[in-house]
C-alpha positions as CSV (number, residue, x, y, z in Angstrom):
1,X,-83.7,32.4,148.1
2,X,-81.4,34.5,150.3
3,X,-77.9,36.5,148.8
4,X,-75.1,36.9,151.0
5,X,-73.8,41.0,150.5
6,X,-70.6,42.5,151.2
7,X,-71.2,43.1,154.3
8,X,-71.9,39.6,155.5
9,X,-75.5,40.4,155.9
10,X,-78.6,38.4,153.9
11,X,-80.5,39.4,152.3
12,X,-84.4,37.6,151.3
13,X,-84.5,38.0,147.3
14,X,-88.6,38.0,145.6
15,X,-88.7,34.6,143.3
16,X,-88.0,36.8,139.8
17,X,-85.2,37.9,141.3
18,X,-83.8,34.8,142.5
19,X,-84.4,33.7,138.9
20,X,-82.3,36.3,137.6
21,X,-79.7,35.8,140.5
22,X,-79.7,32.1,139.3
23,X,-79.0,33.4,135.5
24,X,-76.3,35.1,136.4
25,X,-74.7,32.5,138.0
26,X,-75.2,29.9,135.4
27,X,-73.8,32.6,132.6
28,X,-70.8,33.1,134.5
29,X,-72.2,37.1,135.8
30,X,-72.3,38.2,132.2
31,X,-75.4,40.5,131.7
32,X,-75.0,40.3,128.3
33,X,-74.9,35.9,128.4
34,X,-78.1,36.3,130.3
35,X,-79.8,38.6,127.6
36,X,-78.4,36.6,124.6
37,X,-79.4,33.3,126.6
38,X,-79.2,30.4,123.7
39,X,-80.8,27.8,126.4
40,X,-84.7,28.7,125.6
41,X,-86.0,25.2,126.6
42,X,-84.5,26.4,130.3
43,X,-87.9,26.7,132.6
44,X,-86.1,29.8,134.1
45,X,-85.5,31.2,130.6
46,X,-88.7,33.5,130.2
47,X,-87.6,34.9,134.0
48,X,-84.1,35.6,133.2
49,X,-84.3,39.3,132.7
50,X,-85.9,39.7,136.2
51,X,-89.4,40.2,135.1
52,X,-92.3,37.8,135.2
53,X,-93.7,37.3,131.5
54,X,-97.3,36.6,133.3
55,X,-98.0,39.6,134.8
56,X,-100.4,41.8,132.9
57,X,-100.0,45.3,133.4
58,X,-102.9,47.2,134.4
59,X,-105.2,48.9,131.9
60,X,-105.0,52.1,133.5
61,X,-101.0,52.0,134.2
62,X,-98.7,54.0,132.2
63,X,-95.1,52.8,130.8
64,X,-92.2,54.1,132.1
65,X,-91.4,55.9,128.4
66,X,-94.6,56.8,128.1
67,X,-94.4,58.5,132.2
68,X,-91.0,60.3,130.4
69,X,-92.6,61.6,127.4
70,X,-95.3,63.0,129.9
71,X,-92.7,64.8,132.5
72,X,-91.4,66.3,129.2
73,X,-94.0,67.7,127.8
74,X,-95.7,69.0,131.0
75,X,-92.3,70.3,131.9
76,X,-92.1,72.2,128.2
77,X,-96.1,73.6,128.5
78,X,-95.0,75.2,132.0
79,X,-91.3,76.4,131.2
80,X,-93.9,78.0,127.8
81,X,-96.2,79.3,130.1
82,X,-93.8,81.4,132.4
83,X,-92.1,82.8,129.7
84,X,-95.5,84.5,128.2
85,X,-96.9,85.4,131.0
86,X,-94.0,87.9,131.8
């Protein structure tokens, strides 16, 4: 599926996004229609959100919270470390 953008220029979208351009089309651009989608017999319906249900994450990979939590407390041990080391 292509999108047309302000700028008259277009745009190739990846199929879960077309999905989710498709969504928001049918709900009339609401965000929150998409999310609170009653239509669950809809083959696009898993899709809506813009990711694909099927894809298993790697058993190595990290969440985004969990990548947070990380930069957090590696940022706290170092800011820790300075100060005692002075």
């Amino acid at each position: 599926m292509f999108i047309e953008l302000k700028d008259k220029s277009i745009k190739r979208l990846s199929p879960v996004k077309a999905i989710k351009a498709k969504c928001l089309d049918c709900s009339g651009a609401s965000k929150k229609e998409v999310r609170e989608c009653i239509i669950q017999d809809c083959p696009l319906y898993p899709f809506r959100l813009g990711k694909n249900p099927n894809r298993k994450l790697k058993k190595n990979s990290v969440s985004t919270t969990e990548k947070k939590s990380i930069g957090k407390v590696e940022h706290k041990a170092v800011l820790e470390t300075s100060l005692f080391e002075k």
